[in-house]
N, C-alpha and C positions, 0 to 999 in steps of 0.2 A: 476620435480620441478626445475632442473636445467634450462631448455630451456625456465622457466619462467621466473626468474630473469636475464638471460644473456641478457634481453633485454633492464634493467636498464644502466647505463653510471656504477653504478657500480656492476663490474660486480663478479657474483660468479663464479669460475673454478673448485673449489676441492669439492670433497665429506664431507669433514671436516668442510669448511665454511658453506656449506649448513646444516649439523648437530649443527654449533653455530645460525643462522639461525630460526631453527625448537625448540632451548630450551633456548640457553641463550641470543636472543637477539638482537645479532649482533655484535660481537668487531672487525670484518672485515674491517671497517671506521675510519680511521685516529684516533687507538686507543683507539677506542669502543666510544659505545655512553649508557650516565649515565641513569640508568632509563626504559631504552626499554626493550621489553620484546619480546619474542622469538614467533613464529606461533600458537605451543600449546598455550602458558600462552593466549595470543591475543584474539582466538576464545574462548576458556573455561571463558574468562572475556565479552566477546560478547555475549557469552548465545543464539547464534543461533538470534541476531538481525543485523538488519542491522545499519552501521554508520547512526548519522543525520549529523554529520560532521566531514570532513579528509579534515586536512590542513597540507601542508608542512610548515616545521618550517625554511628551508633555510641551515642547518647541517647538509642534509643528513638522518636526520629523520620527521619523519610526527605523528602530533597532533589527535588521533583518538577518537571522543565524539562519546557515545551515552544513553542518558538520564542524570543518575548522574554520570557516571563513563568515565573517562577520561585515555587515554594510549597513550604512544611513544612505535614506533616503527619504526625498519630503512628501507630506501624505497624500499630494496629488498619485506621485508615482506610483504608491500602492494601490492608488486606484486603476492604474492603468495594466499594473501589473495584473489586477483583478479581473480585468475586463477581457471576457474572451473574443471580441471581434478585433479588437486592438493584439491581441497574441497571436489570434489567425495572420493577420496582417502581418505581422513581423514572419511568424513562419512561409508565409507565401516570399517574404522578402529573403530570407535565406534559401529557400528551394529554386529561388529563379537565379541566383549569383551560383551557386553549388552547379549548374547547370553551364556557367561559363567557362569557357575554354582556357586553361591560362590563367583564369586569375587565383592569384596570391594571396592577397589582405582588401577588404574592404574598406576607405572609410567612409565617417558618417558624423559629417560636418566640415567648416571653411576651415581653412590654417588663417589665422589671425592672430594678432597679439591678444595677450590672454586670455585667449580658448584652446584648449586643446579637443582636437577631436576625437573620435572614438574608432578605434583600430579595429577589424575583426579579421581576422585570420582563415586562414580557407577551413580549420579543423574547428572552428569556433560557430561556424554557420548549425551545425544541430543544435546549439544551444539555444538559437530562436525556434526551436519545436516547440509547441504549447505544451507542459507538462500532462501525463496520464494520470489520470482521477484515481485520488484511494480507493487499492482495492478490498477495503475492511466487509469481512464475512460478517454476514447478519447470523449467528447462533442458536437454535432451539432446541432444549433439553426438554426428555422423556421419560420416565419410570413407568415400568411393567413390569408384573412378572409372570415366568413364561415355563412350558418345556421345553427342554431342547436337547436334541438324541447328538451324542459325541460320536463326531466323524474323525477329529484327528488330535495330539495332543503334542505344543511343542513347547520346551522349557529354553531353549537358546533367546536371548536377548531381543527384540527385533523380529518373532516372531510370532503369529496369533495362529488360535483354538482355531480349528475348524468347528462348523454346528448346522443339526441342520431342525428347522421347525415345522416339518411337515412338507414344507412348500417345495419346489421343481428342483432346485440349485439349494448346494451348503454355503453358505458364510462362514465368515469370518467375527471374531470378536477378543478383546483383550480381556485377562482375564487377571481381574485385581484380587478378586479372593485369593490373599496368601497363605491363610491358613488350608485353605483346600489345596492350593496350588503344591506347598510344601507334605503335606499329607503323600500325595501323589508321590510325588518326585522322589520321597524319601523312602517309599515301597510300604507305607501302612494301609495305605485304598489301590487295590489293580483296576485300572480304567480298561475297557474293552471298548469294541467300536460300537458294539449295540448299546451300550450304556446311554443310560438317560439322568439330567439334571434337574431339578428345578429350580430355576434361580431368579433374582433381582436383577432386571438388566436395565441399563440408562444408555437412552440411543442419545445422541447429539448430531444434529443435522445441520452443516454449516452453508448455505448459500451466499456467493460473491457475485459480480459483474460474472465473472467467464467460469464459474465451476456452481456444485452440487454435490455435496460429499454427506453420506452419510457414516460413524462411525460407531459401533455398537461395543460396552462396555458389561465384564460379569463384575456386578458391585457386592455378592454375597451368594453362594451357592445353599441353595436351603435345606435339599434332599437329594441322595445319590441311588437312584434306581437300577441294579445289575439288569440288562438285560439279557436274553434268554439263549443258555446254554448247550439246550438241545431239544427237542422238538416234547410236546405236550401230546401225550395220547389218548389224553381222558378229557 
């Protein structure tokens, strides 16, 4: 913990700043700062979520929002917050008390005159879990355009074109062309199953941590090909 805040401008040396730090906050800074709260108090008000906003305030401490709940804290903290061997550590520290028989409330710090310590609650211990990393999909968009033989056709809300491109298995795809779509729907083009399109498709392929989706879109149907009615004898 130390070798994480020494790398702040200010910096912690003692074992003792690092224990005001960890409970009360921080008065290491030009005479404390009013209001901040200490590593415990921070995560146990975090509840195992992540910031949607950390803004420095220019004092020496930084503005930490996440939903309705609002906290200072000084810019050591955030570094510790930052540091994932130090949040390891804290969750190792809440899976070994969760593990205890009976107990009720944690604390974590002396009763003294003017310290209060930090409470934690037996329902309070997940909140030293190190938060799960954003899981933002990297996105890659496509245009082609293709044939594609009509397997199946639905107009309810919620549900997508069947289609098939030649290949083993039919997909699936959403189907924006409105002017085509209502054309259909409104009985001026009869769709059969052997029908064929040629259209304007935009695939989008979204890759995250734990998935791989691909999603295929008709952005323009170009030409409507009847297919074949009854058998060709010449």
């Amino acid at each position: 913990m130390l070798d994480a805040v020494t790398a702040n401008p200010d910096r912690v040396v003692a074992a003792d700043q690092l224990m005001d730090l960890l409970i009360k906050g921080g008065t290491i800074i030009g005479g404390g700062a009013a209001g901040a709260v200490g590593l415990f108090a921070a995560v146990k008000r975090l509840r195992g979520r992540r910031p949607e906003n950390v803004e420095p305030i220019g004092d020496g401490t930084t503005r930490i929002t996440v939903g309705d709940t609002t906290l200072i804290v000084v810019n050591p903290v955030v570094n510790l917050l930052k540091d994932l061997p130090t949040r390891e550590a804290l969750e190792e520290i809440g899976t070994r008390a969760s593990k205890v028989e009976g107990l009720r409330s944690l604390r974590i710090g002396a009763e003294s005159e003017g310290t209060e310590p930090v409470r934690l609650e037996r329902s309070d211990l997940p909140s030293l879990r190190v938060p799960p990393e954003p899981d933002e999909p990297d996105t890659q968009v496509s245009h082609r355009e293709a044939w594609l033989r009509i397997v199946s056709v639905h107009f309810r809300d919620g549900y997508k074109w069947r289609f098939s491109d030649g290949g083993e298995r039919p997909f699936t795809a959403e189907m924006e062309d409105t002017d085509f779509r209502n054309r259909v729907q409104e009985g001026q083009l009869a769709l059969n199953a052997n029908d064929a399109i040629r259209c304007r498709i935009r695939e989008e392929q979204s890759l995250s941590a734990t998935t791989l989706l691909k999603t295929l879109f008709i952005e323009e149907v170009l030409e409507h090909r009847p297919g074949a009615r009854q058998l060709t004898l010449v």
